[in-house]
C-alpha positions as CSV (number, residue, x, y, z in Angstrom):
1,X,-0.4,-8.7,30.5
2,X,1.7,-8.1,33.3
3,X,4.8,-9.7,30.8
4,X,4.0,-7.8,28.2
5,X,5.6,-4.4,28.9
6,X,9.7,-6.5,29.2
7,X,9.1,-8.8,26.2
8,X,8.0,-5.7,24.6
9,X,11.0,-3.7,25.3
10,X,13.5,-6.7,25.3
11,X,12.3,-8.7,22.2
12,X,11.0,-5.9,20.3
13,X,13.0,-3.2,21.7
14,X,9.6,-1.2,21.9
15,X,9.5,1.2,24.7
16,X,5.6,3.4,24.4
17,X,3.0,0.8,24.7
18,X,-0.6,0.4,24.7
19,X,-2.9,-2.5,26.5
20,X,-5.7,-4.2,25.5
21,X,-8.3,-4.1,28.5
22,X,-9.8,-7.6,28.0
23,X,-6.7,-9.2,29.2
24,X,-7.1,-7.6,32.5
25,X,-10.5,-7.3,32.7
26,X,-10.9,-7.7,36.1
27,X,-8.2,-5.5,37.3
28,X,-8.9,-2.0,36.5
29,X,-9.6,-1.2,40.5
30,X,-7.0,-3.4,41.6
31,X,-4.3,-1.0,43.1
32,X,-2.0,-3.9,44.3
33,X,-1.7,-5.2,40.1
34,X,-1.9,-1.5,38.9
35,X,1.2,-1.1,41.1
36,X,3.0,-3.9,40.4
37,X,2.1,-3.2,36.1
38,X,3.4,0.7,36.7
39,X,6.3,-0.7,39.0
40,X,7.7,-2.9,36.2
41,X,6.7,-0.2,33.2
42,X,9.0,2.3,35.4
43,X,11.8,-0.2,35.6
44,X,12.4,-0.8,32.5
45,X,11.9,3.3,31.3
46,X,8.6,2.5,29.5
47,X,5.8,5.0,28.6
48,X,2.2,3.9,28.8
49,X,0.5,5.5,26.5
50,X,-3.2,4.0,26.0
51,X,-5.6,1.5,27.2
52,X,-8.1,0.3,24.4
53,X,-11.3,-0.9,25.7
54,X,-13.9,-3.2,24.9
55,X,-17.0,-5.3,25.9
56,X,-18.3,-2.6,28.6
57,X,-21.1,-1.7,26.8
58,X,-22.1,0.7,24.0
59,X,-21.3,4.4,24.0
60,X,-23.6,4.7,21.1
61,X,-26.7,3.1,22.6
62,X,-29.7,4.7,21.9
63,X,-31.5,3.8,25.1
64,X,-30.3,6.1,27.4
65,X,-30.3,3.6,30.6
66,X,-28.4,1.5,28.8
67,X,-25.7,3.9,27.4
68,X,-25.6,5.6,31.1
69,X,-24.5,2.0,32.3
70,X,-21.6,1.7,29.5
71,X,-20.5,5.4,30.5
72,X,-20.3,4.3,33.9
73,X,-18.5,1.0,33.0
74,X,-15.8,3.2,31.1
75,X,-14.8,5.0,34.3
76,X,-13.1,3.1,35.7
77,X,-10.4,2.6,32.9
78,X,-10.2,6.2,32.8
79,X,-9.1,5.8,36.5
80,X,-6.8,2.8,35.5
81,X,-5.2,4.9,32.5
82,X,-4.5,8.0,34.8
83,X,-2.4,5.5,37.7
84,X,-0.7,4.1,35.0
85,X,0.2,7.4,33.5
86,X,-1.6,6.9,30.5
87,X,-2.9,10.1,28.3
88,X,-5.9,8.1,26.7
89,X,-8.7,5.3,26.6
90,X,-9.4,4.0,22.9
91,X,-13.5,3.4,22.5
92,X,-15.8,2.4,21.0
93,X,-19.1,4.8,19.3
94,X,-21.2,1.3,18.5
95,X,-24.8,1.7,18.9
96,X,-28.0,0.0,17.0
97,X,-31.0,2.4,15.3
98,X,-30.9,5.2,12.8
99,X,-28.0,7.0,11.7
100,X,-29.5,10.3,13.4
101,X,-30.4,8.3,16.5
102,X,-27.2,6.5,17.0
103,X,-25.1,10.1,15.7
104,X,-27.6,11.3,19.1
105,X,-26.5,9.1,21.1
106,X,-22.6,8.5,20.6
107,X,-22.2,12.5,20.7
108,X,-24.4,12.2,24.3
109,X,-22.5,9.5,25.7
110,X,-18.5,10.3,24.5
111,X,-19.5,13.8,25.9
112,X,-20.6,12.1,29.4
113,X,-17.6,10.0,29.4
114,X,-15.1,13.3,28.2
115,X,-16.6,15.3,30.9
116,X,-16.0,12.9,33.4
117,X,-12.3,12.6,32.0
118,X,-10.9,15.9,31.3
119,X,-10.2,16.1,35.5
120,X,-7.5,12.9,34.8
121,X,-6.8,14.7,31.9
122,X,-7.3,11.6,29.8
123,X,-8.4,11.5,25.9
124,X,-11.6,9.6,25.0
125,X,-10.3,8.1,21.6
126,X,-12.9,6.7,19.2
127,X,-11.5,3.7,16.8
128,X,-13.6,3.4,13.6
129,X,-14.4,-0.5,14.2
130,X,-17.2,-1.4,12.1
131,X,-20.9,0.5,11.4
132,X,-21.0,3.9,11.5
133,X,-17.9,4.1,12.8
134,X,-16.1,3.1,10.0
135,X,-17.5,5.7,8.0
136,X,-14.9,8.7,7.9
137,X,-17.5,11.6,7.6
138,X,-20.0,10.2,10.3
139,X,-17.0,9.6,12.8
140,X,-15.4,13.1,12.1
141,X,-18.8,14.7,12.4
142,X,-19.4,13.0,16.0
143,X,-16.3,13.8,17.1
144,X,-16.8,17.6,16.2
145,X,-20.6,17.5,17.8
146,X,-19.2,16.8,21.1
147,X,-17.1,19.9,21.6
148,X,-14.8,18.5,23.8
149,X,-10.9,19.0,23.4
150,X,-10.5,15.6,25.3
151,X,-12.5,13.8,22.8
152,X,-10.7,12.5,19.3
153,X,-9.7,9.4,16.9
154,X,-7.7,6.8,16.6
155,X,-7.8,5.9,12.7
156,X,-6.9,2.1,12.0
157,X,-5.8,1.3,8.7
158,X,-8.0,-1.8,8.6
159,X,-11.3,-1.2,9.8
160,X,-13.2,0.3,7.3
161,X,-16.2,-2.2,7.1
162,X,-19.2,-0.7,7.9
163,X,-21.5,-3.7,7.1
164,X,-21.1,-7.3,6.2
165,X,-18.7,-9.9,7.5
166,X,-14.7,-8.9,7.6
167,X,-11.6,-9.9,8.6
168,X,-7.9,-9.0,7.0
169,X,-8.6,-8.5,3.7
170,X,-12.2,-7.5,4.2
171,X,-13.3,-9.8,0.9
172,X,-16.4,-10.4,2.7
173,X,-17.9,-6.9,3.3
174,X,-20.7,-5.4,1.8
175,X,-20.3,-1.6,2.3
176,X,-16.9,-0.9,2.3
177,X,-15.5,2.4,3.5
178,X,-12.4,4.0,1.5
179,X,-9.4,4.0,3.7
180,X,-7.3,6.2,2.6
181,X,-10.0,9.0,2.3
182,X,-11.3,7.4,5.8
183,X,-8.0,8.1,7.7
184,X,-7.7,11.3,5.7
185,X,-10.7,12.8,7.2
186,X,-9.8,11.2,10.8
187,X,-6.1,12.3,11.0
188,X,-6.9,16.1,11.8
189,X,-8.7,14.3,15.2
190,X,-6.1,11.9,16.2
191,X,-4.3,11.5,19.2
192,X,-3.3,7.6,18.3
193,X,-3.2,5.5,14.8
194,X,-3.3,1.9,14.6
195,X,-1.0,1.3,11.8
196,X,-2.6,-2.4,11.0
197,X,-0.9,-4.8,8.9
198,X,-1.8,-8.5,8.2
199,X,0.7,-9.8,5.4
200,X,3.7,-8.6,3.3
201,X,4.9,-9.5,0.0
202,X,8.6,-11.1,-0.6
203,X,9.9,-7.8,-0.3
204,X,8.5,-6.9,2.8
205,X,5.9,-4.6,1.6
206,X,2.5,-4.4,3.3
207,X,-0.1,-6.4,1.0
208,X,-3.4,-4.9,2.0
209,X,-2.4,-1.5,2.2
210,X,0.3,0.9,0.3
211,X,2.0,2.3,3.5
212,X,3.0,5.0,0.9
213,X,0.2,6.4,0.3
214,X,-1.2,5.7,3.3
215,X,1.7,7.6,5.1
């Protein structure tokens, strides 16, 4: 991780860039690796511009002790994304129970987590990353539930499985969700896109998705 932002703008001659919490897991409080990470991000005339997050619990979760915990587990990457002079936090709206349970409970806990954000002035981004959040109109309608400016997407072209096993070419999942009316419906509430691709054909174009149509 702490590589990543010079081989990103020496090898790839990429210069905005966006982390993946898990491989600093343990250092969102750390101020001396925070430091160093911003130090060597401001040498090279990078911008950070997101931290996605994972495995801190669900946002979604209907129990409310339990969704309470994961809101208080996000904070600190909030904190982390503000030092490193971030202007978002990609999450997660997972939770188990009823689609009118778990549409409850994500608006209750990004809300929580958006309140607690707005004074970094950093986004709460939802990806749409399998179950209910891979369905356009369920996503959209959370999003607008929570009434919170700070709160939006991030659509990714390639998770649109809302049940079943998946993986690239999503051959293996049972309820499919279109993507291209999916990241139709999402685009009016981004603040990010994950423009995904997995293979190309001999001409370079993306197999999986027409980037045309998509764009």
């Amino acid at each position: 991780n702490m590589d990543f932002p010079t081989i990103a703008k020496k090898t790839y001659g990429i210069r905005v860039i966006e982390y993946v919490n898990q491989f600093f897991s343990n250092k969102a409080t750390n101020k001396t690796y925070l430091n160093e990470l911003l130090s060597r991000t401001q040498d090279l005339g990078m911008i950070n511009h997101l931290i996605m997050i994972d495995d801190e619990g669900d946002l979604a979760n209907t129990n409310i002790s339990m969704r309470e915990l994961a809101v208080d587990n996000h904070k600190k990457w909030v904190e982390a994304a503000k030092f490193l002079g971030c202007d978002s936090i990609r999450v997660n709206a997972k939770g188990i129970g009823s689609r009118e349970a778990v549409t409850n409970a994500a608006i209750q806990g990004l809300s929580a987590l958006a309140d607690f954000a707005v004074d970094y002035n950093i986004n709460i981004i939802v990806e749409n990353h399998g179950g209910l959040s891979s369905d356009g109109k369920w996503l959209v309608n959370v999003i607008n539930k929570t009434e919170r400016p700070n709160v939006g997407t991030l659509p990714d072209f390639g998770n649109f499985c809302i049940s079943g096993s998946w993986g690239s070419t999503q051959e293996e999942c049972s309820n499919k969700y279109d993507k291209y009316l999916g990241v139709s419906e999402m685009m009016p509430y981004a603040k990010g896109v994950s423009a995904k691709s997995y293979d190309f054909d001999k001409e370079g174009n993306c197999v999986e998705t027409d980037y045309y149509k998509m764009l």
